[in-house]
C-alpha positions in Angstrom: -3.2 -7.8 8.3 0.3 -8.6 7.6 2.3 -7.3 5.0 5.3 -8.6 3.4 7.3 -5.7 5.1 5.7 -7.1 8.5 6.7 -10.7 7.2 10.6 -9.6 6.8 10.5 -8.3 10.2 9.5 -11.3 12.1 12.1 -13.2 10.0 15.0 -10.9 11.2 13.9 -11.0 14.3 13.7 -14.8 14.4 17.2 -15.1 12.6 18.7 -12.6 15.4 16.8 -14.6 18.0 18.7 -17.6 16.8 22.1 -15.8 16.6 21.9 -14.6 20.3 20.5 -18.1 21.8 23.4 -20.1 19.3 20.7 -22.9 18.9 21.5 -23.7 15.4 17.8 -26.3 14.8 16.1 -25.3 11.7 13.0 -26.8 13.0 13.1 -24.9 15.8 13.3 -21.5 14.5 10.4 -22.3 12.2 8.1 -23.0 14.9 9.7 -20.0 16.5 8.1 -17.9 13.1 5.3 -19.6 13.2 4.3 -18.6 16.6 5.8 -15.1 16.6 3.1 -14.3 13.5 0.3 -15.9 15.5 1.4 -14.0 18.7 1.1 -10.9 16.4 -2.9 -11.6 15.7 -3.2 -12.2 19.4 -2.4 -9.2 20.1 -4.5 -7.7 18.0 -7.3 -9.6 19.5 -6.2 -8.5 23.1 -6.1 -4.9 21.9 -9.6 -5.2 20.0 -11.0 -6.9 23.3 -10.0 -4.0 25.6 -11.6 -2.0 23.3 -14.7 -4.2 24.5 -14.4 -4.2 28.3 -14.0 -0.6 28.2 -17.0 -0.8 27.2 -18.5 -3.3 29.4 -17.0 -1.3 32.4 -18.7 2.0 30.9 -22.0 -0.2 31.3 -21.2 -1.3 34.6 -20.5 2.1 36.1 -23.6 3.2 34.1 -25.4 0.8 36.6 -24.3 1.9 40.1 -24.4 5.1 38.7 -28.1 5.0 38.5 -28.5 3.4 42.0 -27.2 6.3 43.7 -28.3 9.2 45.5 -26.0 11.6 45.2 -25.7 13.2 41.9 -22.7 12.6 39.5 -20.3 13.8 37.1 -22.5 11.7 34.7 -25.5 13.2 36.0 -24.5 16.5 34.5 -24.2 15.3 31.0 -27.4 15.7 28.6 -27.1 12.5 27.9 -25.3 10.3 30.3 -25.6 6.6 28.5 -24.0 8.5 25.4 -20.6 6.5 25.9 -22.2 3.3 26.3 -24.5 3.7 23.3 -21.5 4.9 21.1 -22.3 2.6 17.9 -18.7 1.5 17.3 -18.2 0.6 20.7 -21.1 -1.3 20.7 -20.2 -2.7 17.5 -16.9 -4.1 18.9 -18.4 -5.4 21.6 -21.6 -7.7 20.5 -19.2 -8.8 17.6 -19.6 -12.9 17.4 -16.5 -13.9 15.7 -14.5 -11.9 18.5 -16.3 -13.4 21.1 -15.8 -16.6 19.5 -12.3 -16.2 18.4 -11.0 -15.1 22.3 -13.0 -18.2 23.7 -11.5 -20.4 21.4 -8.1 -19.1 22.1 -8.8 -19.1 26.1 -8.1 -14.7 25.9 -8.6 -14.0 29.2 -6.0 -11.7 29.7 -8.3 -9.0 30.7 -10.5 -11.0 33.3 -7.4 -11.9 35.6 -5.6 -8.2 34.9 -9.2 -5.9 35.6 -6.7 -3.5 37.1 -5.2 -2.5 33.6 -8.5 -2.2 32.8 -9.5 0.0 35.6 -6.9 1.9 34.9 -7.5 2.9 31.1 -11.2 3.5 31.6 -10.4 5.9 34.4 -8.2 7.8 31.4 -10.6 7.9 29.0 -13.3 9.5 31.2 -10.9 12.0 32.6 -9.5 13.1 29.5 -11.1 16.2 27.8 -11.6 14.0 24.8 -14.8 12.2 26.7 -15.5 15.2 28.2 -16.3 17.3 25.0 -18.1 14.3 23.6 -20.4 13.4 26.3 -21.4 17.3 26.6 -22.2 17.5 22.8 -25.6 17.1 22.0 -24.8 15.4 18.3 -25.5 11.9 17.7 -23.9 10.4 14.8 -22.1 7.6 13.6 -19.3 10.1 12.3 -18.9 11.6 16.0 -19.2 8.1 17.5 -15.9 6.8 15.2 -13.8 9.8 15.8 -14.4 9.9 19.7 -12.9 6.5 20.0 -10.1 7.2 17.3 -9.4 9.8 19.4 -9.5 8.1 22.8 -7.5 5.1 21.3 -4.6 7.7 19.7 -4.2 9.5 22.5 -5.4 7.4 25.5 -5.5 4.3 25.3 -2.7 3.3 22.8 0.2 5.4 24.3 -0.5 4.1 28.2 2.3 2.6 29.5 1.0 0.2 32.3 -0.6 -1.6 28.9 2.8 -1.4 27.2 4.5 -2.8 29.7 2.4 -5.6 30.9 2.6 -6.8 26.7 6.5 -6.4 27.1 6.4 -8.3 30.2 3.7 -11.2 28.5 6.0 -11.6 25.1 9.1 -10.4 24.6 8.0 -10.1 20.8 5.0 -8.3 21.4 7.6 -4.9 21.8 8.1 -4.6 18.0 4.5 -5.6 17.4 2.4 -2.9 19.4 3.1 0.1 17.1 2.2 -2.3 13.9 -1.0 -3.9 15.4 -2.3 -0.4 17.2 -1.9 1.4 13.7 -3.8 -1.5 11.6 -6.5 -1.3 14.7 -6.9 2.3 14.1 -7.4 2.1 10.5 -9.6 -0.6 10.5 -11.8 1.5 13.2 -11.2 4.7 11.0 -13.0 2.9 7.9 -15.6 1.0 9.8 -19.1 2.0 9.1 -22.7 0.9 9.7 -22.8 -1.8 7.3 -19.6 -3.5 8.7 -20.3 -7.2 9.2 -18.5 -9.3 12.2 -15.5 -10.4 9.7 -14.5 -6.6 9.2 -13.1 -6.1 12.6 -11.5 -9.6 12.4 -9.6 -9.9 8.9 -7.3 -13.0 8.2 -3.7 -13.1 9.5 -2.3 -13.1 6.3 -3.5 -12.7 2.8 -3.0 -15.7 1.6 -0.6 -19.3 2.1 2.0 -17.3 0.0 2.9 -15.4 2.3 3.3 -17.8 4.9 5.2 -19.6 2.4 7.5 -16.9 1.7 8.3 -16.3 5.5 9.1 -20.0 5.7 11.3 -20.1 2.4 13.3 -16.4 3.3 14.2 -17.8 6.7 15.1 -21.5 5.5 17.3 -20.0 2.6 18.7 -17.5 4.7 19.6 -19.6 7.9 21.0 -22.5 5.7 23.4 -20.6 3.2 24.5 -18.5 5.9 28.3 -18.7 5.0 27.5 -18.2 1.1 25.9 -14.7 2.0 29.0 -13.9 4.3 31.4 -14.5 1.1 28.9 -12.4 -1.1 29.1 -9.4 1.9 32.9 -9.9 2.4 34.1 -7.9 -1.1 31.8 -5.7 -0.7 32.9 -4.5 2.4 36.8 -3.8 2.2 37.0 -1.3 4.6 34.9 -3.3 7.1 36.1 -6.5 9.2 33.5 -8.4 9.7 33.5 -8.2 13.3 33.0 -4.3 12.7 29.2 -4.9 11.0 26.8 -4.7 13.3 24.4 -8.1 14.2 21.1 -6.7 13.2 23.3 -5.0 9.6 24.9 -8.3 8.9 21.3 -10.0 9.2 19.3 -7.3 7.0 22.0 -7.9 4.3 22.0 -11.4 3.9 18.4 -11.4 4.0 18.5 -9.5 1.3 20.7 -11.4 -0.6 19.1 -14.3 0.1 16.3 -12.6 -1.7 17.7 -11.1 -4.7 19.1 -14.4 -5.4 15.9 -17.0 -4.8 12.9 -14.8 -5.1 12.7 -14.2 -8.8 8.6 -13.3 -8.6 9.8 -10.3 -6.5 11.4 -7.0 -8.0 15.0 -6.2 -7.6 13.4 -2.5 -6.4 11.1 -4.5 -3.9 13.8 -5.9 -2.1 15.8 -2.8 -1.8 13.5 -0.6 -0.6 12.1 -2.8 1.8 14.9 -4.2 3.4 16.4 -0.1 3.0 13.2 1.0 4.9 13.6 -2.0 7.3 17.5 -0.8 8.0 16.0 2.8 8.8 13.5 1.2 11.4 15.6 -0.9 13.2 19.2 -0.2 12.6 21.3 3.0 12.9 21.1 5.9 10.0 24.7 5.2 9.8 23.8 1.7 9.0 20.9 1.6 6.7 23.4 4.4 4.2 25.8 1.4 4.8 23.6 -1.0 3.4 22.3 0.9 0.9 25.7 0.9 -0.5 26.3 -2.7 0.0 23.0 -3.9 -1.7 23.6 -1.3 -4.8 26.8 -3.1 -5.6 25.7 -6.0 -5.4 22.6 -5.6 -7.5 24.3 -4.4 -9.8 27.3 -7.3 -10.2 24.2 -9.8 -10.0 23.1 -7.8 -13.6 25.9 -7.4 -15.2 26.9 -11.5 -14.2 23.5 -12.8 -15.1 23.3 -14.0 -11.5 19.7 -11.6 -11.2 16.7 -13.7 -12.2 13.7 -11.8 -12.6 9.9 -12.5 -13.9 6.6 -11.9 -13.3 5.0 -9.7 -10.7 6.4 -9.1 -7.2 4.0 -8.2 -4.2 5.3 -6.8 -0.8 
């Protein structure tokens, strides 16, 4: 689920977390890593399990629906349990290892906010989206997927009540919505029939590496902090260093720190990522800035023999 870029983002984000408090314990801001990557599978668990009592409160109004005299809105559809039956959805929600996972974790975010959930279904069967689906008379597993890619693009994912009750749960959880609601959407976009439980609940990372390299970039990082400052320093004569911004000043020493002490991952790995990274997060004034800086310096670390580099890199 999480890629190296993804990795590199939580680590800047922990470094500049650790800059703004001035709480200078190591041990600290590892456990601060640890859980910010966890928080980030959370999420996608609460975002998976709202999914899932959409559903259940499609089933629920299903039922009253039925037990009333007066005809409805649903009444006027050929086929009103159409939604309910919709084979993703109901593959989401009879899905074991997410049932398991949110009862082991205590996720019950959703039964103590109904509202939010309330408030989203309402969405989804106003929008035209439901509409045109409930009033078509195909039945596919091809219709069923696109419906809720649809409804999760354009209704559910962009609501802001759901943004900012995450913003207001964990301040972390801002940078991680756009990442987890696009891995969501292609996970739903390549689901099929066959899709066993696991599918919709893939590991956190891909393997210890990576955890290993999240712990080692922020460790080397955080520790040679004033090495990385000298290395920026003639690089930058036209900058003080009060001039570079907090979040630039992190991104490059980051990267240094990886040039330097990574020599499994590509010189070109590290640019581009920490380039793209700059581009996200930064200014466009800023990651040209960088880009600048890092070129230099890649290229004194050649020419001094200072660049080690073997093997394979992955992102």
């Amino acid at each position: 689920m999480l890629t190296r870029r993804h990795i590199r983002v939580k680590v800047m984000q922990c470094i500049y977390a650790l800059v703004q408090s001035k709480d200078d314990s190591l041990e600290k801001q590892e456990k601060f890593l640890k859980m910010s990557i966890e928080n980030m599978y959370v999420l996608y668990l609460l975002m998976l399990s709202l999914i899932k009592e959409i559903h259940a409160r499609a089933e629920k109004h299903l039922q009253h629906a039925s037990k009333k005299y007066l005809a409805t809105e649903e009444d006027a559809y050929p086929n009103p349990e159409k939604f309910v039956n919709n084979a993703v959805l109901v593959q989401i929600s009879q899905n074991g290892l997410l049932k398991d996972n949110l009862a082991r974790r205590k996720l019950n975010n959703w039964y103590f906010n109904e509202d939010y959930v309330k408030i989203i279904y309402k969405d989804v069967v106003k929008s035209d989206i439901y509409k045109s689906y409930m009033t078509s008379k195909d039945k596919s597993y091809s219709e069923d997927k696109a419906v809720i890619l649809q409804l999760f693009k354009e209704v559910i994912a962009p609501n802001e009540k759901i943004y900012e009750y995450f913003e207001d749960d964990k301040l972390t959880w801002i940078d991680d919505f756009p990442i987890v609601n696009t891995f969501l959407l292609k996970r739903i976009k390549k689901a099929d029939k066959s899709k066993g439980d696991s599918y919709f609940l893939p590991r956190l990372v891909k393997d210890e590496q990576d955890l290993d390299f999240a712990k080692k970039l922020l460790t080397k990082t955080l520790l040679n902090d004033a090495k990385w400052e000298q290395e920026i320093e003639g690089k930058t004569p036209n900058w003080d260093n009060d001039r570079i911004a907090e979040i630039d000043s992190i991104i490059l020493k980051m990267a240094i720190c990886e040039l330097l002490n990574f020599p499994s991952i590509p010189e070109k790995v590290t640019l581009n990522e920490y380039l793209e990274i700059a581009k996200e997060y930064s200014t466009p004034k800023s990651s040209i800035f960088i880009n600048g800086v890092l070129d230099k310096l890649a290229k004194e670390y050649k020419n001094t023999g200072r660049l080690q580099k073997m093997g394979r890199g992955l992102r």
